[in-house]
Steps between C-alpha positions, in 0.01 A plus 500: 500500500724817419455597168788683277407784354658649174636811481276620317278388143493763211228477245431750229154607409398660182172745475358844457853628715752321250701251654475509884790277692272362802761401816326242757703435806447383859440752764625305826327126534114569482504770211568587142567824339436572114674815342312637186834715404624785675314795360201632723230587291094470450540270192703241690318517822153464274722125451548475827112554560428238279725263575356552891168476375535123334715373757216611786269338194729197556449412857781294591483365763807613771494814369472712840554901327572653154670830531557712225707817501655739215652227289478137663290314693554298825323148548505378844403135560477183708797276404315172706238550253623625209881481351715766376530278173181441478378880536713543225386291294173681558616861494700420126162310349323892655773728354497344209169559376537869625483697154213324454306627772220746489595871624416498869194824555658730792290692648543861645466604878371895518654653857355747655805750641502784711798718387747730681388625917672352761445154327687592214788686612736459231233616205677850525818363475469317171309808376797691561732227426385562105399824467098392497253612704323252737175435334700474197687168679181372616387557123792273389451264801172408396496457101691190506396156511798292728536191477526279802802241472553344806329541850708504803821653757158490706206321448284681274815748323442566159780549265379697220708615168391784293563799702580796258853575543382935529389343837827276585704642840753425708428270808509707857875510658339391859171265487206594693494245774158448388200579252144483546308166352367633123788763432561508176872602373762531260836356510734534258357385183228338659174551669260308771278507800571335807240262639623566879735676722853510400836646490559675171716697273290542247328888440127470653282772256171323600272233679179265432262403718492152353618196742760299236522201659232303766637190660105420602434492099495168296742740234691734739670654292305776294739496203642204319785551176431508163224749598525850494444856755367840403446775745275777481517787813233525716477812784503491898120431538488185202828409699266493827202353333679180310730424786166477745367252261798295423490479882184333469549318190271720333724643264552299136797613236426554235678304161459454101700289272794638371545538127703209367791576302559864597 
């Protein structure tokens, strides 16, 4: 039976971020996208976490995938087994009872990075770019905590916010056809790593030796949102040493529990 969808529902949520206008509204026939507002920030995406975390509590049944990005999230389900009112039935009864969810505890993923060389190209660049000197880029690089919104453009992609803006550059005018799996880069206001070999525009200053994402694993991915990334340089031979036992599956990152309400 076809089902008609509305437009779109509008509810309004009050808690901790004031009054928060929540949009829900069908994404084709087999999913459902919720807006939290338009702002990107780590308050609302902390929501967002929540809200993820008490629907996958839920376990409805048709739900196939729950992907959340900087300020929505995407359900995708089964509409033989479950319907699109009845999911939202669901979803309002979750969103709901948001505010009075417990602050979801990230966690934060140390990676190891080896800095400038051949891997790292651009690291001069940037350097130059604002009148630092390299190690005083990698300095900045790695005294951040960023967190991960979303994961994806390829499987395993973090986005991550909180790049300093003394290390934000301009995109390159041609893209390299391709960069090495691990290279680590800046783009714009933004920085990442790149979990295998692609075309890119962004400015490469460095690489890990970590493998991102294993399609063997039960989690491929390494990273997941709502978590965070902090780098810390390593040199050639560490390079060497961890990627040899990453090869293996040797190699374990390293991670704490970030501070809540920084």
């Amino acid at each position: 039976m076809l089902e008609i969808f509305p437009a779109s529902i509008y509810r309004k949520i009050k808690g901790n971020l004031g009054d928060v206008m929540i949009e829900i509204k069908p994404l084709g026939d087999t999913a459902i996208r919720i807006s939290f507002g338009s702002e990107i920030c780590e308050a609302i995406h902390q929501k967002i976490q929540q809200f993820n975390t008490k629907l996958q509590a839920a376990n409805i049944r048709g739900i196939v995938e729950c992907a959340p990005a900087y300020n929505t999230v995407a359900i995708y389900y089964r509409p033989e087994v479950i319907s699109y009112h009845v999911l939202m039935n669901q979803v309002k009864k979750i969103y709901n009872n948001l505010y009075n969810a417990a602050a979801v505890q990230p966690i934060v993923y140390e990676i190891p990075v080896y800095y400038g060389g051949e891997t790292g190209p651009d690291l001069s660049y940037i350097a130059e770019y604002h009148k630092l000197r390299e190690d005083e880029v990698i300095k900045l690089h790695t005294s951040y905590e960023y967190l991960i919104y979303m994961v994806g453009f390829v499987p395993g992609f973090p986005y991550l916010g909180g790049l300093p803006e003394q290390l934000a550059v301009p995109r390159l005018e041609h893209p390299r056809p391709s960069v090495a799996a691990g290279s680590v880069g800046i783009g714009g206001n933004q920085t990442g790593i790149y979990p295998t070999a692609v075309p890119s525009g962004w400015r490469i200053i460095g690489i890990t030796p970590i493998k991102l994402f294993d399609i063997e694993k039960k989690q491929p991915s390494l990273f997941s949102p709502g978590h965070y990334i902090k780098f810390f340089p390593i040199d050639r031979l560490e390079f060497v040493s961890i990627k040899k036992l990453a090869a293996e599956d040797k190699f374990t990152v390293t991670s704490y529990d970030k501070e809540l309400g920084e």
